[in-house]
Structure formats: structure tokens, C-alpha cells
C-alpha positions in Angstrom: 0.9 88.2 139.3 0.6 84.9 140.7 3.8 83.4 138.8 5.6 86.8 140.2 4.3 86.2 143.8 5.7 82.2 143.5 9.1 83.6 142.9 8.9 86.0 145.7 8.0 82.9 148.1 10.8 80.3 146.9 13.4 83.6 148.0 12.3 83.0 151.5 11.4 78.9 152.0 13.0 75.7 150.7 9.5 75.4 148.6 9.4 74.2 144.6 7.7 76.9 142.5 5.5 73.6 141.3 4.5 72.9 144.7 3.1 76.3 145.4 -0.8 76.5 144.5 -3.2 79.7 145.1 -4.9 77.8 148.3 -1.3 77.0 149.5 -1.5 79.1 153.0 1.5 80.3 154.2 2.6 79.3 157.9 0.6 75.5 157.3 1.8 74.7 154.1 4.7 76.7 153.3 6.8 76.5 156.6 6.7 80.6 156.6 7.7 82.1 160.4 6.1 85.4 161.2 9.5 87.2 160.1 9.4 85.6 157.3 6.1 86.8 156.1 7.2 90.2 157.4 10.3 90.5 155.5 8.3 88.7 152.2 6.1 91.5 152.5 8.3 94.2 152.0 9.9 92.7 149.4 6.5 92.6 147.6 6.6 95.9 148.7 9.2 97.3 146.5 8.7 94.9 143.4 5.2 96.7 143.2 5.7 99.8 144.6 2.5 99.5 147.1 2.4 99.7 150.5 0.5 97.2 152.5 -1.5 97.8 155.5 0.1 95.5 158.4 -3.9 95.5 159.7 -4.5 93.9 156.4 -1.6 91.8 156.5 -3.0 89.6 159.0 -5.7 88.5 157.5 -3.7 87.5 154.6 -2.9 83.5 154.9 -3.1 81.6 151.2 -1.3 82.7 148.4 -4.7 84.0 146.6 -5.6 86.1 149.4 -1.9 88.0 148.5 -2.3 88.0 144.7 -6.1 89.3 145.7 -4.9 92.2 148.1 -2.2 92.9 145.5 -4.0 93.2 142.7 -6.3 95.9 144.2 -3.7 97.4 145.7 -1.7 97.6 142.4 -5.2 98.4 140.7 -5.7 101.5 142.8 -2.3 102.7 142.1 
């Protein structure tokens, strides 16, 4: 999941896949904007058919805490 959320991210900022690491966090490290995010999200959206809570969202800001919420999004599925 994490190799499938790198992709994801390199579709929205100029970042190498290599340079993208679980505790990377997303506005700090990876340049994201708030649309961005926003428009990441429902990408991740369709690629794994969930739907993710914009009250959970928030709280999301490294790349593990998104491969986290996925998978138990995915696992409840």
C-alpha cells in the first residue's frame, strides 16, 4: 500500500518516489497545498474504493498516518 500511496503523491508534487519515506509529512516535507491534499485524497478515493472522512483527514499529516487510515479503511471494506 505504501509503494501504491508513493505513486499517488509524485501525481501531485515534483517529489522522487525515492525521496518519499513513511515519516515524510506532507505540507513540511512534501511541498503539498491544502488543494492538493484535497484533490490527492479523492484520488485515493477511487483507486481504493473507500471514502475518507474529511474530520479524519485532518489529522492525517505523514505518509504512514495515510497508509495507516487506509489500510483500516480498506480492511473494514
Amino acid at each position: 500500500m505504501f509503494e501504491k500511496l508513493v505513486n499517488i503523491i509524485c501525481n501531485y508534487v515534483e517529489v522522487e518516489a525515492g525521496d518519499i519515506h513513511p515519516e515524510s509529512r506532507f505540507m513540511e516535507d512534501l511541498g503539498f497545498t491544502s488543494f492538493d491534499f484535497m484533490s490527492m485524497l479523492g484520488e485515493i478515493e477511487d483507486e481504493f474504493d473507500v471514502e475518507v472522512e474529511q474530520t479524519e483527514a485532518v489529522n492525517i499529516r505523514t505518509v504512514q498516518e495515510a497508509v495507516d487510515y487506509l489500510g483500516k479503511l480498506v480492511s473494514e471494506e
